[in-house]
N, C-alpha and C positions, 0 to 999 in steps of 0.2 A: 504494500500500500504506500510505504515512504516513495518507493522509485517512482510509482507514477505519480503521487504529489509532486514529484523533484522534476517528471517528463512534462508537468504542467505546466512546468516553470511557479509553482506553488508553494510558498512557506506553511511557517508555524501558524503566522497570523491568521493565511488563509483558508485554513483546515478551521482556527477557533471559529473565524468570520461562518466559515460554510455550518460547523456545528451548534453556533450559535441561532443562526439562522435557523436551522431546522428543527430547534427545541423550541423555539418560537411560532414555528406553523403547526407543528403538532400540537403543542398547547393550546391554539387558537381552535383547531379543528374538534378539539376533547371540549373546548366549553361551547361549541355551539351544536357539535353534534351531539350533547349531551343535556345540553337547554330545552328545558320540556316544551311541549307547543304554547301553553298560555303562557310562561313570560317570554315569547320569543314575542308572541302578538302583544304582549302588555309592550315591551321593549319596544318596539316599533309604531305604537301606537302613540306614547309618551316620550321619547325619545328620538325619533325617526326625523321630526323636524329640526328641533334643534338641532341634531348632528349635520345635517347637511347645508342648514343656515352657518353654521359653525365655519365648514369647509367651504361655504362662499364666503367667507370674510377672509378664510385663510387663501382663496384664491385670487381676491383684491387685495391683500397685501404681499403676495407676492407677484402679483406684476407692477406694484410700485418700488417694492425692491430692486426689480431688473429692469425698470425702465432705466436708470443710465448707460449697463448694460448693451441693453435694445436701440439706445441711440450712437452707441459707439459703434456698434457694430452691424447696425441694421440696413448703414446704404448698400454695403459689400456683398449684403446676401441676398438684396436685392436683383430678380432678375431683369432683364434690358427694358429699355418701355418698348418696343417694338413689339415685344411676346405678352408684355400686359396691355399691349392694344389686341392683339389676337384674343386673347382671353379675355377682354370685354367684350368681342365680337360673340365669340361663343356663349357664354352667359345670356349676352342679351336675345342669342337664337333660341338658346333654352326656355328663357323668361317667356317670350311669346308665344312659344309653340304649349306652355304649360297655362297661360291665362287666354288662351284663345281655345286649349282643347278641351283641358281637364276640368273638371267639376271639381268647387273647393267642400269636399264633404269629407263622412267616415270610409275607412274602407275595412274594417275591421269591426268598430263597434265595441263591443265590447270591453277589451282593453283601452280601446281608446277616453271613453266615457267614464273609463275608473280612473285614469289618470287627472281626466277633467276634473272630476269631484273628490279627489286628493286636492287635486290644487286650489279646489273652494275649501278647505277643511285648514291646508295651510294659510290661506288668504285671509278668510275668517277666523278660523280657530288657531292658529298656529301647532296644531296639531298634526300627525304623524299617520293618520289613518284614512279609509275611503270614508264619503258620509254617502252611507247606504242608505237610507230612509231621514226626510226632515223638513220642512216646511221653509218659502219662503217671505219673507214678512217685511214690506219696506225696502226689496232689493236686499237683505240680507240675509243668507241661509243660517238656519237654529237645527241642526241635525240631531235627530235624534235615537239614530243607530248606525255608530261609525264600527268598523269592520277594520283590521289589519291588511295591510297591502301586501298582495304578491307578487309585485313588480316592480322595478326598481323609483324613486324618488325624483330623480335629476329632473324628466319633463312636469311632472307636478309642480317642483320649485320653481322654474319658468316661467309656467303658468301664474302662480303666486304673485311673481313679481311682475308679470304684464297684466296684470286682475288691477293693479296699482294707479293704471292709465287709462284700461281700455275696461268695458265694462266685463264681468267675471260669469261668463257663460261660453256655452259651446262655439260658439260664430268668430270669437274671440281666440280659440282654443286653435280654430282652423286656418289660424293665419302665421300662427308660429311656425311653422317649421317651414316654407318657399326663405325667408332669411339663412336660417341656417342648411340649406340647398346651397346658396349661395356660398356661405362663409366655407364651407365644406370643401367645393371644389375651389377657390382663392388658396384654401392650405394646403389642399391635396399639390394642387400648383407649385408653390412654394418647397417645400416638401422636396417633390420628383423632381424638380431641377438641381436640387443642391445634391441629390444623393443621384440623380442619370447623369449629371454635368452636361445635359443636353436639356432645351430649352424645348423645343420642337417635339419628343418624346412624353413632355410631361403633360403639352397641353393633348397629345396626341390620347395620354391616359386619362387626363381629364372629361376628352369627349367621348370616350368608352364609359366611363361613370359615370357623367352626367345623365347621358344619352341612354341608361338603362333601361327600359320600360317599367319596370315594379321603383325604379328610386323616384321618377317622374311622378308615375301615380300617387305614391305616400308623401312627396312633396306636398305636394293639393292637402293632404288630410292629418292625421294629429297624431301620426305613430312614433315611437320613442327611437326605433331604428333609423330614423332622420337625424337627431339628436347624435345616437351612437357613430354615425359616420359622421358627422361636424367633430365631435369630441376626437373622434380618432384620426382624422387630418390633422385637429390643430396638435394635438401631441405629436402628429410624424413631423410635422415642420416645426416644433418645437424641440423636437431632437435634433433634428437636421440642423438646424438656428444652432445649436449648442454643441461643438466638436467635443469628440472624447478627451481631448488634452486640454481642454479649456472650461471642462464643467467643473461649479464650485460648489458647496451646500445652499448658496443662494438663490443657485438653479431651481432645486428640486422646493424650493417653497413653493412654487408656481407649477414646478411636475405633481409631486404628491396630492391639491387638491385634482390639477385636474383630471389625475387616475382615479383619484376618490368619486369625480363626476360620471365621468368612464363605467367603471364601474356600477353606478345606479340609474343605468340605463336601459342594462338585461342583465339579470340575476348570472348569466353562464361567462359574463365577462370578466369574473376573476382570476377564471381558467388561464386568461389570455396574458396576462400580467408578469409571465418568466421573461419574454423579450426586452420589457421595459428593462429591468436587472440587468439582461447580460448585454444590453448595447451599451452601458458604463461598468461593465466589470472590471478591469484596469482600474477604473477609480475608485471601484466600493473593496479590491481587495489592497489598498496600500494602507489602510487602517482597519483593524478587523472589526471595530464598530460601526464602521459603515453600511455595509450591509443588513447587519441586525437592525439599524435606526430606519432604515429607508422600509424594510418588510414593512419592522411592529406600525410605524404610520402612514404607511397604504391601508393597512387593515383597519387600523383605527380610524381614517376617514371612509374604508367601504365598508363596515360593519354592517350597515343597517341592509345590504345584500346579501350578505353572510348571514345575517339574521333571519332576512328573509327568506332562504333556502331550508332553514332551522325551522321555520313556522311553516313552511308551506310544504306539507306532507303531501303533497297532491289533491284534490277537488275532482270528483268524482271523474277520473279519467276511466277510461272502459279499455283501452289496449286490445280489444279485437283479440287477435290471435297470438300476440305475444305479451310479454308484461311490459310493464308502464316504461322499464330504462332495465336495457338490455342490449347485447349485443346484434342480435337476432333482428332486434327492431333499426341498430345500424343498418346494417347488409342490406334489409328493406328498404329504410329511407334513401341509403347512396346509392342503389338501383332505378327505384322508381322515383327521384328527385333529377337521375342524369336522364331518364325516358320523357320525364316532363318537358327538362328542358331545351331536350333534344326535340320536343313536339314540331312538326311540319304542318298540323291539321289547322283549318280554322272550323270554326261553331256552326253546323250548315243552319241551325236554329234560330242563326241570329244576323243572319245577313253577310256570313263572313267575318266574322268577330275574331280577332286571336282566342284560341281556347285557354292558356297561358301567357302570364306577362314576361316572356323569355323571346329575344331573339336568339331563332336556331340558328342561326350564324354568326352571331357572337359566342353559342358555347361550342361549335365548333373551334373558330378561331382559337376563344378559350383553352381546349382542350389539345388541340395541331401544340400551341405556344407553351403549353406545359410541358407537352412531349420534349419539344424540340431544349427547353433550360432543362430540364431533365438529364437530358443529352448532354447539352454543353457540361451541367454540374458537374455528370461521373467522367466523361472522357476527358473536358481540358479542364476540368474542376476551377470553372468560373463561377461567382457567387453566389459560393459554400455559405460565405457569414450570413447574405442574404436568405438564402434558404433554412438556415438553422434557427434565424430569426422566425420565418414566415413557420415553418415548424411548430415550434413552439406558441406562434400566435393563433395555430388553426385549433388547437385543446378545444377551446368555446365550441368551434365547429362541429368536432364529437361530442363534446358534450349534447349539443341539440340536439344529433341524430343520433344518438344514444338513447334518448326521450321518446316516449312514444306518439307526441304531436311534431317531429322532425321530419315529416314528409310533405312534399309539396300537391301529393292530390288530394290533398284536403287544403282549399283555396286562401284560407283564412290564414295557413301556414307557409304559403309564399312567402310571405313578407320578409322570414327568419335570414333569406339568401342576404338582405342587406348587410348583414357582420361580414361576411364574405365580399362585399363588392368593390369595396377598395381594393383587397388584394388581388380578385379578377381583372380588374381595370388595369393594375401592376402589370401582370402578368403579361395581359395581350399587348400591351403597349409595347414592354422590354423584348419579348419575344417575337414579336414580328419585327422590331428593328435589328436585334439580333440576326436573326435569320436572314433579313435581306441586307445586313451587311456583309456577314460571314459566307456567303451560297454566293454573293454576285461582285462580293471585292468591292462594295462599293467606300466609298469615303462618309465620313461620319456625317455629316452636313447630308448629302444625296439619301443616304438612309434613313435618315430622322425626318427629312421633310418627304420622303413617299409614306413614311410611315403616319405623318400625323394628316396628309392629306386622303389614305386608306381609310384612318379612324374616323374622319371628319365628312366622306362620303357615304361610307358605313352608316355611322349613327346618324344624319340627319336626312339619308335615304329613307330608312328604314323606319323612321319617326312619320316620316309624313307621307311613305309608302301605308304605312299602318294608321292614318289619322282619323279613321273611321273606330276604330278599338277602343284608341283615348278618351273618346267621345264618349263610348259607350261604358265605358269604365270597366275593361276586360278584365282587369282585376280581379272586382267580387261582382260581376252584373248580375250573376247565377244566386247571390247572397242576399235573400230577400227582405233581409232583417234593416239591412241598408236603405229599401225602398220604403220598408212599413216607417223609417224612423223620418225620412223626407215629407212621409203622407201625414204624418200624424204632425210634424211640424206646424204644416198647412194648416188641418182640420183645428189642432187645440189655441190656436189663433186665434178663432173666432167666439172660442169658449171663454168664461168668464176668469178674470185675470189670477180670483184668488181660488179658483178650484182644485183640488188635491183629486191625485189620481191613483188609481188601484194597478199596478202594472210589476209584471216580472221581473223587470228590471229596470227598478226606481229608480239607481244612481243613475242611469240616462237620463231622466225627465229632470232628475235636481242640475244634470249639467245644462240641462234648455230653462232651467228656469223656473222648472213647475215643482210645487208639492208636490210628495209623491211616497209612497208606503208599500211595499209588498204585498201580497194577498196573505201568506201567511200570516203576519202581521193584522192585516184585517181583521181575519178571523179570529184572531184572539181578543179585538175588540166586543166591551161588554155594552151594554144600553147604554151607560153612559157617556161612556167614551166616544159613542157613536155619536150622543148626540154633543157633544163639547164640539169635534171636529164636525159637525154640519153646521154649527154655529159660525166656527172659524171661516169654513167655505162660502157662507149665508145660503148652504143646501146643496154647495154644486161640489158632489162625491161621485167621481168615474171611475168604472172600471175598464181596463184596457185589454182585449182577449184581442191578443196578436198568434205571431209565430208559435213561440213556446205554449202557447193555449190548446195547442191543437194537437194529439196522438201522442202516443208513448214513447217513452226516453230507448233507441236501440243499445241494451246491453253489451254488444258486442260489436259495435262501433269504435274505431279510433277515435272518433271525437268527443272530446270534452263540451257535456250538454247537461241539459234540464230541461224538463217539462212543468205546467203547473196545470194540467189537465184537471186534473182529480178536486185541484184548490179553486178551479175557476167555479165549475157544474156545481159545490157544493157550495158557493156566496150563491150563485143565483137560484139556488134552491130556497134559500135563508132569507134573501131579501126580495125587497119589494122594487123593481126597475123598471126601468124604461129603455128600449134601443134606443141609442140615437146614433147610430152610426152603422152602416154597414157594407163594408165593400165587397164583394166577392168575386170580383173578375181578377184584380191585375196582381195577386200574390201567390196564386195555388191554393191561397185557404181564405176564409170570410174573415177579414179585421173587421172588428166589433167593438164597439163601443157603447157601453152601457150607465145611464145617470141610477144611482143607488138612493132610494126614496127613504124606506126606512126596513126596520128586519119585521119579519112576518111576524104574526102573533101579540107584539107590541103596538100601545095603541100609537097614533099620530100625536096625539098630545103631549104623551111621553116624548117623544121625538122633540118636540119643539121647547124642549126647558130644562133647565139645568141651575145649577147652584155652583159658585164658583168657589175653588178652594179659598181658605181664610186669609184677607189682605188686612192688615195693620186694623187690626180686631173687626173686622166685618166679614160678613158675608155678602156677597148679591146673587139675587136670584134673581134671573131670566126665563122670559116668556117668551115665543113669537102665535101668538094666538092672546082675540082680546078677549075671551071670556074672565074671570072671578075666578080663583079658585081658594078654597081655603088648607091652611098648612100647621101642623103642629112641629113646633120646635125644641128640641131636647137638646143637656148637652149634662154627660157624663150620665146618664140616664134618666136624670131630672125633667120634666118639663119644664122649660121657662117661659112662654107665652103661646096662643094662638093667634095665627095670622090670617088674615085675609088679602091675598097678591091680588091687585088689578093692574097696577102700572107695567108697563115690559119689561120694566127692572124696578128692583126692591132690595133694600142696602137693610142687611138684620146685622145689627151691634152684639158684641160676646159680653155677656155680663159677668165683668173682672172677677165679681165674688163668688163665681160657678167653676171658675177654672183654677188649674192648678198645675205648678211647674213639674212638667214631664208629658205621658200623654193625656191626651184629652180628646173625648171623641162628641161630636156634636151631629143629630142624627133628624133629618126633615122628612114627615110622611105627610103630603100633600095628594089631594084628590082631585085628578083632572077631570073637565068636563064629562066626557065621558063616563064617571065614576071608577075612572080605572085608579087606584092608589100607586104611587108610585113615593117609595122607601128608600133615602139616598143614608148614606153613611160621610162622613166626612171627619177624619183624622187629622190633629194639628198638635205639633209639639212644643211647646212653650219653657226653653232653654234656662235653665239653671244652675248653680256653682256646682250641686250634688247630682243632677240629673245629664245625662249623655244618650242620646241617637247613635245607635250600634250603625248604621251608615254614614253618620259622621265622622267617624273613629278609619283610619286606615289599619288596614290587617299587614302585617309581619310575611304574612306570606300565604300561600292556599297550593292546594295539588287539588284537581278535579278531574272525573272521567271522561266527562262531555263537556264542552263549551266551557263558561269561565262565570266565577259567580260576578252579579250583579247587583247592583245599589238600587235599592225602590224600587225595581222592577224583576218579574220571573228572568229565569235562566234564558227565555227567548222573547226576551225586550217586552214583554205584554206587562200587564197591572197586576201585581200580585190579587192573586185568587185564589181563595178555599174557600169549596163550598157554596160558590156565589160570591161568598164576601169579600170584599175586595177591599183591600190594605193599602194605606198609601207610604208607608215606610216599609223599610226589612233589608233582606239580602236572598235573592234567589239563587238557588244552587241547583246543585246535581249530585244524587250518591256516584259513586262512591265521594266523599269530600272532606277535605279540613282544611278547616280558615283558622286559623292563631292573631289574636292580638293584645300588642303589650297596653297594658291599663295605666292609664297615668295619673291617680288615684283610686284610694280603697274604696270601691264600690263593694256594698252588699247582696243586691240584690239585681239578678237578671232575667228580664220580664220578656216576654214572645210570647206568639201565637204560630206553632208547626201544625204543619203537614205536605202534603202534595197539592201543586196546584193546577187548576183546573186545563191549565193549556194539556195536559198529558195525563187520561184516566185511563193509561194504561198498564202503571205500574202495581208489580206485585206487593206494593209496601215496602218502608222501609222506617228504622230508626234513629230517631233524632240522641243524640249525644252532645253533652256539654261535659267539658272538662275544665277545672282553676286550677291551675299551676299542675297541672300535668292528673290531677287528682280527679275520679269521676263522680262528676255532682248529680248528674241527670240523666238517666238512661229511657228514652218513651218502649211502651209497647211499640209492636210493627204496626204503624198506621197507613191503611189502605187509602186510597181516591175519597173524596169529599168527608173524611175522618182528620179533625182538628183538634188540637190543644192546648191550652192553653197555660202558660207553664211561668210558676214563679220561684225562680231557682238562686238558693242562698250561695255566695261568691263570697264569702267574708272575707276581706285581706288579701285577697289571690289580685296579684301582680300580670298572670298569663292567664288568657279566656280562648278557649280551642273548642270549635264547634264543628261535630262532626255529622254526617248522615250516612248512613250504611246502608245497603241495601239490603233485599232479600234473599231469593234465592237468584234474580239478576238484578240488571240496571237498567235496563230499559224504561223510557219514558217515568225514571223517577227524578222526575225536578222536585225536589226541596224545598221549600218555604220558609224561613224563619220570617216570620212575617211581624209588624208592630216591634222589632227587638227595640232596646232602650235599657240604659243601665241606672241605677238607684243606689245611692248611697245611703243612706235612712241614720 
């Protein structure tokens, strides 16, 4: 082992440096593959923004560091203006050919609209998470069930900071990324001239990149792999800008964040991150803390990638014939990804359409020009370092097709080629000039400019040979989720501005602007809850039965899907609607749109009234109907007055000398016209030196089976419910479960109401457990579905409070309740 350290030309140093280094990625790899899923999502959710606002600060101070730098030496690296007037010309053929063809919309969806709504969550909340479900009020989003990201941050924060100028919606979202198209290939530029030493060559690889069909398309629309290839030009001309003999640590303030940026763009780009290291190796091994310093703070500005690979165990991926990340599922993808884009056919369905955003003659080219540096590498072993570089930068590459969404015949998965398009664009450019200087003797000048006038006839043939495609958005044309989200743009225009909508996928509608709630979610709304939000809407509650509305999820499909069939047919079983909406020609299946009046069974009257929770000791109660009705008021079970409501609102005062510090519950039976009685409950906690809100209190820590417990709401964001009864404090859990927290006085006494809550009556039971200081104070019987208790458990002097649920003989659908908890000193 010494000799070949010694054949490396390698010291002592650089063995600590290399050992060092690698007790540092191991260790990184043991805490996050070893980070349960809820604090990877809590981490990410709490965490996620700061860190990456962090590393834009630390990316604006390092380009004030190296601007003296950048001005010393920035004319010299500058190339002629003769070739940055060619590359204005190019650019500006790009620019035209993309706002005259392409449509500025989504092409994916999905992803793209959870990035949207990350960056209203940072914009508004400065928070780290998607806001799946939330209402918007005054131009401001109030989210009210934010969800942990599976994908990386960088375009979210963008967004954030263009939400700052432009207004913070979709329309906004679809205009970032044609800039960084731009800034992309200007680096890309810069970049391949300093490292081909041929000017001609680089922009000849510029117009291979540009001119790609799928980079064009996602230009137009809001995908992160725009982003990823901006990032990853400006680093290659940031290398290039920065010689191996001349880099300092004042370099790398400006490298590290922006691999950090790099990096939270696609989770798989950490992989790619050995090339950055060994094109300064000479410099990180003359001190052996070099290396070590430059790993541990790439990781610490990508963590939240790394995190997010820790949290995101998959989402119902189905893998078809093989498993989710596999070799198997390689060999498939690099098959039928080179048959794709080998494709000849166009779409006879569609006029002539590309069926694929691949020109088959660019991956020819492609695939001739690898051959042929193949060649050159092994027989006159020409650029080794090049290729050991691009080596190691392809990892990400298998990573993907290792995955079992790594295949391009599934349309949505095109897009994944963009990591790879730089180095394509490399490739064909270096290799066709290669070749036609090497095969025809020519002189470097003659071969550079057949070669960038090959590239330049090529791609802007082939652009506007194909200009029917663009149009039609050959991309995802076939993706009709893309169309249903253009029609509903349209239609919910005309609808009332503060209407909240029932749809699949809410985080869409919160990025256009609209309320919007799951149907899951729905349905675990109770009477009242119904009627608060038809208050909010002034009645206008839609349900939205699109794509996902319609037939059953295929099990055995590669693609990553859902259905909400089964949750649509049973709202409209429950409630009371109206169509208003229904298209059934231009999708394959009827978009429908339904207004939700009120739920069956319950009167109308009920519907239109409500009691507002307690504001600086009041109540108000509302009406939208003018009849009288009369109301009895209680409060800790007392009666304190009878009312008679005529006004549409009515303001009832808390009489001081009925309440008392801790909980208090005050409880209105009013008799709607109708004669239908309708029974509200309303809980309000009134905070004192000896009294404490068990959801006030932060827990020490919790392990859970399913999902992650919750403050004032069940384990699936609903209203705590047992029994009917519904709680407006607590902590909603899941057996199996422990929550521990440290008490920061001696409380005596710990008051709840357990059981299971109503979102889930299908569990076998389970047992409520409280533990003080490790000690068991309270063990319930096994309590089944609508079995509650109510439980007043002595704590004297215990410092640690662990509350546990156990299940029974499984854990299915046992969500946990501790419901009303609150601590008592006495």
């Amino acid at each position: 082992m010494k000799n070949f350290i010694k054949s490396l030309g390698l010291g002592r140093g650089a063995a600590i440096a290399a050992g060092t280094t690698l007790g540092i990625l191991i260790l990184a790899f043991l805490i996050f593959n070893n980070l349960t899923v809820p604090y990877a999502r809590h981490w990410d959710i709490e965490w996620g923004y700061i860190s990456i606002l962090f590393t834009f600060i630390l990316l604006v101070v390092g380009a004030v560091v190296n601007i003296p730098y950048i001005a010393k030496n920035g004319k010299s690296f500058l190339p002629s203006g003769k070739s940055f007037c060619w590359l204005a010309i190019i650019l500006a053929a790009f620019s035209i050919f993309m706002f005259s063809n392409i449509s500025n919309t989504h092409r994916v969806l999905s992803d793209e609209t959870s990035w949207e709504s990350m960056g209203l969550q940072m914009y508004f909340q400065h928070s780290g998470g998607v806001c799946n479900e939330g209402i918007w009020k005054d131009g401001v989003l109030d989210c009210k069930v934010e969800v942990n990201n599976f994908k990386g941050k960088a375009l979210a924060f963008v967004y954030s900071l263009v939400f700052n100028i432009m207004p913070p919606n979709r329309d906004t979202a679809l205009l970032v990324n044609y800039p960084f198209f731009i800034l992309s290939l200007i680096a890309f530029f810069l970049a391949l001239s300093k490292w081909f030493k041929n000017e001609k060559v680089a922009l000849a690889a510029v117009a291979f990149l540009g001119g790609m069909p799928i980079y064009l398309l996602q230009a137009r629309s809001a995908s992160t792999e725009v982003l990823y290839i901006c990032l990853l030009a400006v680093l290659m001309a940031w290398y290039a800008f920065v010689p191996t003999n001349k880099v300092t640590w004042k370099h790398f303030l400006l490298t590290v964040p922006l691999l950090g940026f790099f990096a939270q763009t696609r989770q798989e780009t950490v992989f790619a991150f050995i090339p950055f290291a060994l094109f300064y190796y000479r410099y990180f091994l003359e001190r052996p803390y070099r290396l070590p310093a430059f790993v541990l703070s790439v990781i610490f500005v990508s963590w939240p990638s790394v995190n997010t690979m820790a949290a995101y165990r998959g989402y119902d991926f189905q893998g078809g014939e093989h498993a989710a990340h596999s070799f198997s599922n390689f060999w498939f993808n690099l098959k039928t990804n080179l048959e794709v884009m080998l494709n000849f056919k166009d779409d006879p369905n569609l006029a002539g359409v590309m069926e694929n955003p691949f020109y088959t003659s660019f991956t020819i080219l492609l695939l001739a020009a690898t051959a042929w540096l193949l060649f050159r590498l092994i027989v006159h072993r020409r650029y080794w370092r090049g290729a050991l570089l691009g080596i190691f930068f392809c990892l990400q590459i298998f990573v993907i097709m290792f995955n079992v969404s790594g295949t391009f015949t599934i349309d949505i998965n095109q897009r994944y080629v963009l990591v790879a398009l730089p180095l394509f664009a490399l490739i064909m450019a270096l290799g066709l000039y290669d070749a036609l200087k090497f095969c025809t003797k020519m002189n470097d000048n003659g071969a550079a400019g057949i070669t960038v006038a090959i590239a330049a006839i090529m791609t802007f043939g082939l652009m506007f040979f194909h200009v029917n495609s663009y149009r039609a958005n050959m991309l995802y044309y076939k993706n009709k989720l893309l169309a249903e989200e253009d029609y509903l743009n349209t239609y919910i225009a005309t609808l009332p501005p503060n209407s909240i909508y029932i749809y699949s996928r809410p985080w869409q509608m919160l990025a256009q602007g609209h309320s919007a709630f799951s149907e899951r979610t729905f349905m675990g709304w109770d009477t009242e809850t119904f009627a608060n939000w038809m208050q909010v809407s002034d009645g206008n509650i839609y349900l939205v039965r699109g794509q996902d509305g319609y037939g059953e999820l295929n099990r055995k499909s590669r693609v990553v899907g859902f259905k909400t069939t089964d949750q649509i047919d049973e709202i409209l079983d429950d409630y009371k609607n109206e169509r208003v909406l229904l298209e059934p020609k231009l999708f394959g299946y009827p978009l429908a749109v339904y207004k939700m009046n009120a739920k069956k069974g319950v009167s109308d009257y009920t519907m239109k009234f409500l009691v507002s929770e307690p504001d600086s000791g009041n109540f108000v109660i509302s009406k939208k109907f003018p009849e009288t009705i009369p109301c009895k008021y209680s409060l800790n079970g007392e009666l304190v007055e009878e009312l008679v409501v005529s006004q549409s609102e009515d303001v009832v005062s808390l009489d001081s000398t009925k309440i008392h510090k801790g909980l208090n519950r005050a409880m209105f039976d009013c008799i709607m016209p109708d004669d239908d009685t309708v029974h509200l409950v309303k809980d309000f906690f009134v905070p004192g030196e000896n009294v404490e809100l068990l959801s006030n209190l932060t827990w020490d820590g919790y392990s859970q089976e399913w999902g992650n417990p919750e403050k004032n709401e069940s384990v699936e964001h609903h209203r705590l419910t047992i029994d009917k009864e519904v709680f407006r404090y607590g902590i909603g859990s899941h057996a199996n479960s422990k929550i521990s927290y440290s008490l920061n006085r001696p409380y005596s006494v710990f008051h709840a109401v357990v059981g299971l809550d109503d979102e889930s009556a299908c569990g076998d039971g389970v047992h409520f457990i409280v533990l003080a200081d490790g000690r068991e104070v309270y063990h319930s019987e096994r309590l089944y579905s609508t079995q509650k208790k109510s439980i007043d458990v002595d704590i004297s002097g215990a410092s640690r409070l662990e509350l546990r649920i156990d299940m029974g003989d499984e854990k299915n659908c046992d969500h946990g309740d501790w419901a009303n908890a609150w601590l008592e000193a006495k």
